[in-house]
N, C-alpha and C positions, 0 to 999 in steps of 0.2 A: 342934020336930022337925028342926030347918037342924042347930042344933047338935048334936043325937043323933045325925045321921048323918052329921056331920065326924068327933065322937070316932068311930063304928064305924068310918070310913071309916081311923083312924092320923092325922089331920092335923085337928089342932085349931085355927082360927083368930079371935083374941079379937075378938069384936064390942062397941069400949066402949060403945057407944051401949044395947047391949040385957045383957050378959049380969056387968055389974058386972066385966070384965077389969080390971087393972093399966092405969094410965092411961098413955099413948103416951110413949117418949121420940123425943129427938133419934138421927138416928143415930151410934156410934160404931164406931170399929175395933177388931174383937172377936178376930181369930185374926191368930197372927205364927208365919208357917214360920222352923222354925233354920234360921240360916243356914248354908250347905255352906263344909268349910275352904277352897276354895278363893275362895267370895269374901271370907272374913274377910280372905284375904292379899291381894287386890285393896283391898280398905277401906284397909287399913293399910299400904298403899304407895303408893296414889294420893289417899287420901281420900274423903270419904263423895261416892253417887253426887250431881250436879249433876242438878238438875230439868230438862228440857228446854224449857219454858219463860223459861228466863234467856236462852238461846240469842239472840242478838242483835249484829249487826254495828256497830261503833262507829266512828263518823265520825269522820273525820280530817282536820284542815287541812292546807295545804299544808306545811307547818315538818314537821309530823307525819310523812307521808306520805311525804316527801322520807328522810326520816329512816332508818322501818320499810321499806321497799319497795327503798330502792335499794342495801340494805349489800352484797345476791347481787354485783349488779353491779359497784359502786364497788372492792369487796374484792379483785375479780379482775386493780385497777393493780397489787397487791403483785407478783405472780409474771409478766405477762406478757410484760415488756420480760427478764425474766431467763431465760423462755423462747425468747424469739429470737436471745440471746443462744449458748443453749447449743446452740442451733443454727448457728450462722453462725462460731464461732471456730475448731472445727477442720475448719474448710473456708476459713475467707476467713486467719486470725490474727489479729493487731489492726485489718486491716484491716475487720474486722465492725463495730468502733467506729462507722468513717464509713460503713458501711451502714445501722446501726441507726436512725437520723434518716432517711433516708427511708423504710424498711422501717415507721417508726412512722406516717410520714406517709401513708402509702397505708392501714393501718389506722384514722385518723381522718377519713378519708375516707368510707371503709365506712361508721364510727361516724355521720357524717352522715346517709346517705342511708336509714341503716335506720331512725334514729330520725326523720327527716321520715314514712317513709311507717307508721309505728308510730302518728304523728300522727292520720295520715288514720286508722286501725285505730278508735283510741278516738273519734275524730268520729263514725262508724259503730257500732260495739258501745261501747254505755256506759253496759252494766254489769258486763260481763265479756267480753272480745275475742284471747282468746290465739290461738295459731295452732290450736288444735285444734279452736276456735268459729269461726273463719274459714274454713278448710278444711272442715269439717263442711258448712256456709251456703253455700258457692259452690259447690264438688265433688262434695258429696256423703256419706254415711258412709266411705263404702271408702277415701277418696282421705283423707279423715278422722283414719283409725286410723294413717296413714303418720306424721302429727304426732302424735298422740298414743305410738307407740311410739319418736319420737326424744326427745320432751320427758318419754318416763318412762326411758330411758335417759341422758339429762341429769340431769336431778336427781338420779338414783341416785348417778353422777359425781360432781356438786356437792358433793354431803355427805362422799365421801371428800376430794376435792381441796381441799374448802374445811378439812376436817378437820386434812389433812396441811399442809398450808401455817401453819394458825395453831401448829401443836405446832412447824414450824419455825419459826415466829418467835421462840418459847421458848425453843429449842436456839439458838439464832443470839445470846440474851443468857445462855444458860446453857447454854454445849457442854458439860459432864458431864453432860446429861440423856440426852446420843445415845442410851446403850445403851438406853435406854427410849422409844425410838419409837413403835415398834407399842404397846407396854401404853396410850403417853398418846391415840395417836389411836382407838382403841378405846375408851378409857375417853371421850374426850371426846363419840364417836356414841352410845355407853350415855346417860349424862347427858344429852344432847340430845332421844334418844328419852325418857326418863323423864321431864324437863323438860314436854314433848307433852304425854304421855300423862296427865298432871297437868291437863294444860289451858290447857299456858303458850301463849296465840297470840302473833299477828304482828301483830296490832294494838295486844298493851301498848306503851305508849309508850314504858318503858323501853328497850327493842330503838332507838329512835330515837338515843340518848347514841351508841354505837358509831362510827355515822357522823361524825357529830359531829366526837367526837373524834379521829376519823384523818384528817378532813379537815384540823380546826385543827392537829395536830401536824404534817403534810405541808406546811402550808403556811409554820410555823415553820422546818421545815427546808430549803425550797425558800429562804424568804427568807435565811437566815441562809448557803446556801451560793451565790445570787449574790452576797452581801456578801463574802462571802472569795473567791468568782472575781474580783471586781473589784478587789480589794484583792490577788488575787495569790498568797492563803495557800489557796486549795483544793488539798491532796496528790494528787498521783497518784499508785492504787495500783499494787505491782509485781504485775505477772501470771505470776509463778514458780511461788507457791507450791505447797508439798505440798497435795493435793487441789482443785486448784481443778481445769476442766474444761481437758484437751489443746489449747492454739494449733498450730495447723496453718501449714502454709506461704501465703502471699499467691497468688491466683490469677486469671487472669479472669474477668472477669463473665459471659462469652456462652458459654462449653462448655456443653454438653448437662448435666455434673454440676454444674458451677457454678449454671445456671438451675434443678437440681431441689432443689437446698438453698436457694437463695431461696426458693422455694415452700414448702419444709419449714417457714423459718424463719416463712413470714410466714404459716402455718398453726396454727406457734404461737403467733403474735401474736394471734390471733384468739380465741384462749380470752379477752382481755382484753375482748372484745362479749357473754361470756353473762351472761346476767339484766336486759339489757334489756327483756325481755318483759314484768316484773312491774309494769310502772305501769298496762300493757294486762289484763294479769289481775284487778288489784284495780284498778280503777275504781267499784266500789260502795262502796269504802272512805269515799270523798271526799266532802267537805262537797259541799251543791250549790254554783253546778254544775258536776255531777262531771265532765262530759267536758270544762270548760274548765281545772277545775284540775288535774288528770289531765294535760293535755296540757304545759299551762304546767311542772309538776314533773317531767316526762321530759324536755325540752329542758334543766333546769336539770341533772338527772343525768347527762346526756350530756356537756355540757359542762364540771362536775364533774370525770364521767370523762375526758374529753379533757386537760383539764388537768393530772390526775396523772400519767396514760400518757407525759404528751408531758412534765412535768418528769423521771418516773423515769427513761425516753429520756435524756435529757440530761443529764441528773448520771451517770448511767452510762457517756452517750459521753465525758465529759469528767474522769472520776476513772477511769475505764477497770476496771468495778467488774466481777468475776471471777463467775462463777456455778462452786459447788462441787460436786464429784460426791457427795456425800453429800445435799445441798440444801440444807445451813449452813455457814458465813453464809449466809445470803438477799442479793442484790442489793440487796434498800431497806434493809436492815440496816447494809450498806458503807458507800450514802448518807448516811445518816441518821449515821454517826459520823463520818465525813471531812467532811459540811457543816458539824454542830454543835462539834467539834473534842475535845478534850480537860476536862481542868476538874473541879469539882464540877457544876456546870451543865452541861454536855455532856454528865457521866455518868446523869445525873437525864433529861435532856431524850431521851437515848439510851433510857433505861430509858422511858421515857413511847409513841414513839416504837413499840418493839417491843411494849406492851402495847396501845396501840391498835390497832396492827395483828393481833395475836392476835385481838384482840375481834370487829373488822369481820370478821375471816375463820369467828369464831365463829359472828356474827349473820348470815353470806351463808348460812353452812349449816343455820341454823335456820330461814332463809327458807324453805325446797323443806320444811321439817315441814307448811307450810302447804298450797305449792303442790303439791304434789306427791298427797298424798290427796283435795285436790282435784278435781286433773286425775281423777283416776282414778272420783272420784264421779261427774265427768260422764259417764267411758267406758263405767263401769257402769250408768249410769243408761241409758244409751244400747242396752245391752245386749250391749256389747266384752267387759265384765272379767264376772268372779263379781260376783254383787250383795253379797257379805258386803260389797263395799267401798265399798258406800252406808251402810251402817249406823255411826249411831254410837256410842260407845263410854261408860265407866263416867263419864269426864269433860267428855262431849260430844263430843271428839275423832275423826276416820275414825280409830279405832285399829289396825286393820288393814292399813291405808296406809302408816299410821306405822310399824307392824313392817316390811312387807314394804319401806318404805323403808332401815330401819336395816341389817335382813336383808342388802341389798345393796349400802349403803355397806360393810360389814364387811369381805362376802365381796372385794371391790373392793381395798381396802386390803391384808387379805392373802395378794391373788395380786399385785400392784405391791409389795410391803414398803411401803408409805407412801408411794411416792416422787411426788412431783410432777411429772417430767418423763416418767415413764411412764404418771400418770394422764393429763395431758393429750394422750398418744394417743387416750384414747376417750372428750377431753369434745367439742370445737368442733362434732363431725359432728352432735352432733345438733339441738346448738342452729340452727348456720344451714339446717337443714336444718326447722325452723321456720319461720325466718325468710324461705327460700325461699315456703313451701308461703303464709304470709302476704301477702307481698309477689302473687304472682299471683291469691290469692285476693281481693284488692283488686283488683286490675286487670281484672278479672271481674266485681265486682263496679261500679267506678264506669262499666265500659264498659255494664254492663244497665243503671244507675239511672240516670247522665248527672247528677250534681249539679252546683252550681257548678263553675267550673274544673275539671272533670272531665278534660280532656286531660290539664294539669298534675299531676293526680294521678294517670292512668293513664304516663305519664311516670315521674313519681316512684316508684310502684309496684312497674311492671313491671323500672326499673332495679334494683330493691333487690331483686325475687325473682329476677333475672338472674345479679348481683354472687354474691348469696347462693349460687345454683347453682352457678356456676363455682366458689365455696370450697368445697361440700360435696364434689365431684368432683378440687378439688387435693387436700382434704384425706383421700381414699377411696385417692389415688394414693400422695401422697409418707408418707403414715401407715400404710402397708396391712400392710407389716412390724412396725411398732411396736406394732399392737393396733386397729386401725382395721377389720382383716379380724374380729375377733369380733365388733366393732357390724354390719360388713356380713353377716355371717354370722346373725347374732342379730336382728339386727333385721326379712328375710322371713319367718325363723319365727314370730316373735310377729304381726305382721301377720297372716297367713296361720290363726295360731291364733285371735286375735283374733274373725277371721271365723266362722269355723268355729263358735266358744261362741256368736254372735249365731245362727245358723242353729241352730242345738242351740236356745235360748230361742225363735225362731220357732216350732218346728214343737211344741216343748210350748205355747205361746200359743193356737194352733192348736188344738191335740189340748183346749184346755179352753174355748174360745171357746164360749159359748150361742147356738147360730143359733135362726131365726126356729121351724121346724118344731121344735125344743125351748123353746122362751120358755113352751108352754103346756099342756108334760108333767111337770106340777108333783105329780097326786094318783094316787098308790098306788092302783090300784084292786083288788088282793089282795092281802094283805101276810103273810107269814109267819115267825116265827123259830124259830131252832134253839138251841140252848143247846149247846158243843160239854162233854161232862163225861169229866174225866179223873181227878174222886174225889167225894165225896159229901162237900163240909165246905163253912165258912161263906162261901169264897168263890162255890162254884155258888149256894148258896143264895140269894146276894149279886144274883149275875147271871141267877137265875131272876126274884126280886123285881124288878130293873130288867124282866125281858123283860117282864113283864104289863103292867109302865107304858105300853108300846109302844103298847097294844092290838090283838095282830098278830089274824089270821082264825085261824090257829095254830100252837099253841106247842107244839114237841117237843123233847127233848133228846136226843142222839147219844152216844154212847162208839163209838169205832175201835178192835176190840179187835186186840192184841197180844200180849194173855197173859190163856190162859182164866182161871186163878182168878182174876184180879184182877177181871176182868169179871163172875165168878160174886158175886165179895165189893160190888161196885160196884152190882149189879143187888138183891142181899139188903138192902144199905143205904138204896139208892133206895125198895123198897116198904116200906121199915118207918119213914121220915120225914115226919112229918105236915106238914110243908112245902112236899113234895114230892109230894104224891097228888093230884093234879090236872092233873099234865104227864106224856104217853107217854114212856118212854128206850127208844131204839133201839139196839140191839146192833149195828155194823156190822163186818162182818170184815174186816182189814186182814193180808195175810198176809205183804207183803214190807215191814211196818213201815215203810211211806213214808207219812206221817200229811197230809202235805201232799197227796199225790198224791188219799188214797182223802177227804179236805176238798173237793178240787176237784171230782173225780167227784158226790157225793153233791150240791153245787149244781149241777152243770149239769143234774143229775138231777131237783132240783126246781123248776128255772127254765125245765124246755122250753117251757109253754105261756107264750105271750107275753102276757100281762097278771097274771102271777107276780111279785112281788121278797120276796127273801129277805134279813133280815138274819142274820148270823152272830154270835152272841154266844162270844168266848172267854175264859173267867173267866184272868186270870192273876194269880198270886204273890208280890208285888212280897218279894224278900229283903234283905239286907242288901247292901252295895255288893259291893265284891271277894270276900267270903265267899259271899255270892248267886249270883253267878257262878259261879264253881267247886262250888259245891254242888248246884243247879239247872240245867237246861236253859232255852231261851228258845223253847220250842216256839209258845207264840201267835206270835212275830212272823215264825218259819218258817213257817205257817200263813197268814197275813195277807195274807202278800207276794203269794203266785200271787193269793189269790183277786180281789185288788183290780182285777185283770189282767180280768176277766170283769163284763158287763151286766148290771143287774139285781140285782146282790147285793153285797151292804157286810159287812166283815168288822170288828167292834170289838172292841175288844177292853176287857173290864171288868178296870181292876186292884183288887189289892187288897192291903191292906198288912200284910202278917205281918210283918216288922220289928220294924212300933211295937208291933205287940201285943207280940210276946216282948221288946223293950226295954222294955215299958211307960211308953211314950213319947207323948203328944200334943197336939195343938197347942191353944195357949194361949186358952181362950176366956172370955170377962166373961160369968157369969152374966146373965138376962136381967133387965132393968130394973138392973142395980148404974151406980149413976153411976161411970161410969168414964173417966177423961181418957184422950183419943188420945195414938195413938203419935204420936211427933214425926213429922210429914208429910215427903215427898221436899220439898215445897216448902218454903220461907219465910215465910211469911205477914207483914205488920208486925200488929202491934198495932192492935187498930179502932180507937182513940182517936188515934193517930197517922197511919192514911190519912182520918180525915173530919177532922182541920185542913185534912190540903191538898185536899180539896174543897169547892163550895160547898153548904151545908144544904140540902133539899128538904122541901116541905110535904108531911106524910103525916100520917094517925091517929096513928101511932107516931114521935114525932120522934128518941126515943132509942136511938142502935144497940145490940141484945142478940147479945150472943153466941150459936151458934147451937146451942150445950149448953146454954142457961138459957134456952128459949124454953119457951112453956108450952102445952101445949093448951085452945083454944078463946079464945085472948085473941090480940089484933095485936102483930105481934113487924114487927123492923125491923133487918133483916140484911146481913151482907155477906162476900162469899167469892167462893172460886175456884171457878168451873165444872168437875167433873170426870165430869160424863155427861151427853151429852144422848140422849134417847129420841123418838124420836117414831114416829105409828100407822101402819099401813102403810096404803096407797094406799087401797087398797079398802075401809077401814072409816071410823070418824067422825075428823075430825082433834084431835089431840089431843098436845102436848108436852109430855112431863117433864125436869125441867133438875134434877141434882143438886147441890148447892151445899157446900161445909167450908170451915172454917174451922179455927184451931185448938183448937176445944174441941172439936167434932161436925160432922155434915152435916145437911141438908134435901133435900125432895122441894118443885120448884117445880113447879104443876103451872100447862097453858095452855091452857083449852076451847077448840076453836074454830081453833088453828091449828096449822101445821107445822114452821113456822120463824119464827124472830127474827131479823131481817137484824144484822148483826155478831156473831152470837152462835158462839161456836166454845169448843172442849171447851180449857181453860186462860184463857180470858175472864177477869177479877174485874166482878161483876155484884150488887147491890145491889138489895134489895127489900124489897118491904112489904105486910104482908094480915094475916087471920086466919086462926091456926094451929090445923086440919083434923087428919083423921087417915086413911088408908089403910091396910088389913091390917095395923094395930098398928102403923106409925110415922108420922111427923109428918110433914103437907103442908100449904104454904099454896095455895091454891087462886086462880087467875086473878088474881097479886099485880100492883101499881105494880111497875116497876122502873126500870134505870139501867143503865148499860153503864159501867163504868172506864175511863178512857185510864190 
């Protein structure tokens, strides 16, 4: 009698145990949507999507670490002494020469003091400590998003400067590249972002060689050019030439303009301090432990960087090496061939020289692909940005970050044409304007906790957020001409906007928040639907059929009319379908054809009494893409919209797919019981004979792992896979969890009497078990199995 009245009922369900059904398989993946052109062109320009489970941070040694993390910074010795340069010559003459040595020397000062109290930073945050987790922690959000809107204008910066500098390194050994500036620094942020978006991070190791190498070449060329300073043969070059930057007259040091070009210069000296922050960002990179090695590899980069600054400084002051108004040669270009000299070696050691320094200026720029959608994950997550920019992407990557980074290195580039000397008007403000908000937000912070030596580090601190301030303030003053005024300008609006979208995500938070006097207005106590009908074919029919599944109190369907005949031919159709003869159609009149309007009306009309809800069923048509469009109207979701606006009543909308039918098109399905091999999984899977070597054996009835396609019903199988559902019974009834398991033949149903959860257990687990294989509404369950948890 069960079974007579499943088949009357349309839903036949095999009972093997009573009715001689086909015996249970495993589950397999039986339907595959085609894929849309646009992500075949994703497939095939990034590669197939990455499982999210690989997702894992790779630990890095010091060697490493030193390597990946500090190329931002280190890269930034190439240009900086050649910007103080271009500063100070046609205001001082050669006299800038005997400026530049100490103009350096009060930047490695700085260099000091920021990287002590960076120290303190990672002693405190250590796992991730930039200034916009610092500021956050101490200040507050508000005071928060000030760091976060300097260090997303940094890094925007970064990628062009860092961009534009390495294509001059290129042109500085191959000046007939000039006319092609812009194409190569363009081309090089293209590649950089595609590079990304691929999934190339900041932790391959590879990214480590870059450093490497420009350190060892710099210091070839530093040694090789004290050996000919002492020997006598270092040339000094002439500062004549066609295009190099105007020498000015000799002047003194204390006029009002004289002191404001010091500042200028030594404003540009300070672009040579950005990317210090990143040993403080990626501190979870690090072997443990991480805040000691973290701290040990940013003293070694500082001093790294101190040491190039203060050589390119001084091969500069003493070869008297020209900065060009085009920005080739490059400064370290000049060095690097007057040290090494002439030759076949010189020209090799030249050419070596300008490739490693392209590289590091390559690798500082690819740094901020990391940092940069990072930051931004946090602001979002915070609820500053769009949340698109927590989400990741086809490769794992904040793809989104990454565009909107690349987006505006481009724009960056060209509105400067390339030029380095007018990017760094609008890099330094906002790094030390991190650097500030860090330094106080430490000092605030050792002053609440009181650690160790806590004076000494509010000391140290508070001088470094001080130091800092007074640079973001020379640099707002003497830059404000140059391009400093669009970061000042730019930078209260995004703040300001910033706020604004958290406020906007607050009061929706709000508006969807369950309070207590709803936790326990769960049951419908009169429920009615309407069926909205605007023709009489298989899709109403479609959505009459869902309406009964409802089980509402009752069921009517509506036409709004706007054209009698249609409603006469609509109405004639209605009572002559025998699918149709058991639900009222109401004829409503709609005279000023507003279908939305007289939708709205007609709920509120049957929602007055308050223990009423109404669902709206609206059958729609799904057509073909662009053809669809233009051939059809999109009235359900004109409809939709208001009603959603109103209590008590849900407006769905039932689609349906006319498309496939007139394509005679659809999706792929494995007859039922056909053994049929799964689609190749998002995941990976090894081989089971390859992950139980590297485990050890466990006693079970079944010692031999089976594939979980070859298990059989009513015999002990002994499996292994990835978790890809867990279920389990809700509060109020008996406890009970189902864990779905695959592999690459098929899936299982693990089932668990008795309880709710499995402590470690999470949906991508690999999870190992053993029982006798059950059955449930026709598929395979083992029931209350042994199991195992993978590391």
């Amino acid at each position: 009698m069960d079974a007579l009245a499943a088949v009357t009922e349309g839903v036949f369900v095999p009972k093997s145990w009573t009715d001689g059904a086909p015996e249970p398989v495993a589950l397999q993946e039986t339907a595959h949507v085609k894929d849309p052109l646009s992500y075949k062109v994703k497939r095939r320009l990034l590669g197939n999507a990455l499982n999210r489970h690989s997702l894992g941070h790779q630990r890095l040694s010091k060697r490493y670490a030193l390597g990946i993390l500090s190329s931002d910074c280190i890269s930034s010795s190439a240009y900086g002494t050649e910007q103080i340069l271009i500063a100070l010559l046609p205001a001082f003459g050669l006299a800038a020469f005997a400026i530049l040595m100490p103009m350096t020397a009060v930047v490695l000062v700085i260099l000091t003091i920021i990287t002590l109290s960076y120290r303190n930073v990672i002693d405190v945050y250590t796992k991730t400590g930039g200034a916009y987790i610092v500021a956050r922690d101490n200040f507050g959000p508000v005071t928060a998003q000030i760091a976060a809107v300097a260090l997303i204008l940094d890094y925007v910066v970064t990628v062009a400067i860092q961009s534009a500098a390495g294509v001059a390194a290129i042109i500085s050994t191959f000046p007939s590249l000039d006319p092609w500036k812009i194409p190569m620094i363009l081309l090089v942020i293209v590649l950089l972002t595609y590079g990304n978006l691929r999934g190339v991070k900041e932790a391959g190791k590879a990214f480590a060689f870059p450093t490497y190498f420009f350190v060892g070449c710099m210091l070839i060329v530093f040694g090789m050019g004290f050996w000919r300073l002492f020997n006598g043969t270092l040339p000094v070059l002439a500062t004549d030439l066609p295009g190099a930057v105007e020498v000015g007259q000799e002047q003194g040091l204390l006029t009002a303009a004289a002191i404001f070009i010091l500042l200028r210069a030594f404003a540009n000296g300070g672009s040579s301090l950005t990317g210090l922050e990143a040993i403080s960002d990626g501190v979870a990179l690090f072997k443990t432990p991480e805040h000691v090695n973290a701290k040990r590899t940013l003293v070694i980069m500082s001093c790294i960087l101190g040491t190039l600054v203060l050589g390119v400084s001084y091969f500069a002051h003493h070869i008297q090496a020209m900065p060009y108004e085009s920005g080739t040669p490059t400064v370290i270009s000049q060095i690097a061939k007057a040290a090494i000299g002439g030759g076949a070696f010189g020209s090799f050691m030249f050419v070596m020289v300008q490739l490693a320094t392209m590289l590091i200026l390559f690798a500082g720029a690819n740094t901020t692909y990391s940092a940069f959608p990072l930051l931004c994950n946090f602001v979002a997550t915070d609820g500053y940005l769009p949340r698109q920019l927590t989400k990741r992407g086809h490769r794992l990557a904040f793809s989104n970050g990454i565009l909107l980074l690349a987006g505006g290195g481009i724009v960056l580039v060209l509105i400067t044409a390339g030029s380095v000397e007018h990017l760094v008007a609008f890099y330094a403000l906002g790094v030390f304007t991190g650097f500030a908000l860090a330094g106080f937000g430490m000092t605030k912070h050792s002053i609440r906790v009181k650690p160790d030596g806590w004076r000494v580090r509010v000391v140290i601190n508070f001088l470094a957020g001080s130091v800092s301030l007074v640079i973001v303030i020379i640099f707002s003053v003497v830059k404000f001409t140059q391009g400093a005024w669009l970061v000042l300008v730019v930078a209260p609006i995004m703040v300001v906007s910033f706020l604004r979208l958290r406020r906007q995500y607050t009061r929706e938070q709000d508006a969807l928040l369950v309070r207590r006097e709803q936790e326990r207005a769960t049951t419908i106590v009169r429920h009615n639907v309407t069926v909205l009908v605007d023709n009489v074919d298989l899709a109403t029919v479609g959505a009459i059929r869902y309406a009964r599944s409802l089980k509402p109190r009752n069921l009517s369907a509506v036409h709004f009319v706007i054209d009698d005949r249609r409603a006469e031919a609509i109405k004639e159709a209605w009572a002559k379908s025998d699918a149709l003869d058991d639900v009222t159609l109401e004829l409503i009149d709609c005279p000023d054809r507003r279908l939305a309007n007289s939708a709205l009306d007609y709920a509120i009309r049957m929602t007055e009494k308050n223990d009423v809800e109404l669902t709206l069923l609206l059958p729609r048509r799904a057509y073909s893409g662009f053809l669809g469009r233009l051939l059809h109207d999109q009235t359900a979701e004109e409809i939709a919209a208001p009603i959603s606006q109103l209590q008590r009543v849900v407006a769905t909308i039932v689609p349906f797919d006319v498309d496939r039918i007139t394509s005679a098109t659809q999706l792929t399905v494995a007859p039922q019981g056909e053994a049929k091999p799964a689609a190749t999984p998002v995941a990976k899977f090894k081989p089971v004979e390859d992950v139980i070597k590297n485990v050890e054996p466990i006693s079970h009835y079944a010692e031999n792992m089976t594939p979980i396609g070859e298990i059989q019903w009513r015999k002990r199988a002994h499996v292994q896979g990835r978790v890809t559902a867990i279920k389990s019974a809700p509060r109020g009834s008996a406890p009970i969890l189902q864990v779905e398991v695959w592999d690459q033949t098929g899936g299982v149903t693990l089932q668990f009497l008795g309880r709710r959860e499995i402590a470690g257990l999470e949906v991508g687990s690999q999870l190992r078990a053993e029982g006798m294989v059950g059955e449930e509404e026709g598929a395979l369950t083992i029931l209350n199995p042994s199991y195992e948890l993978l590391v």
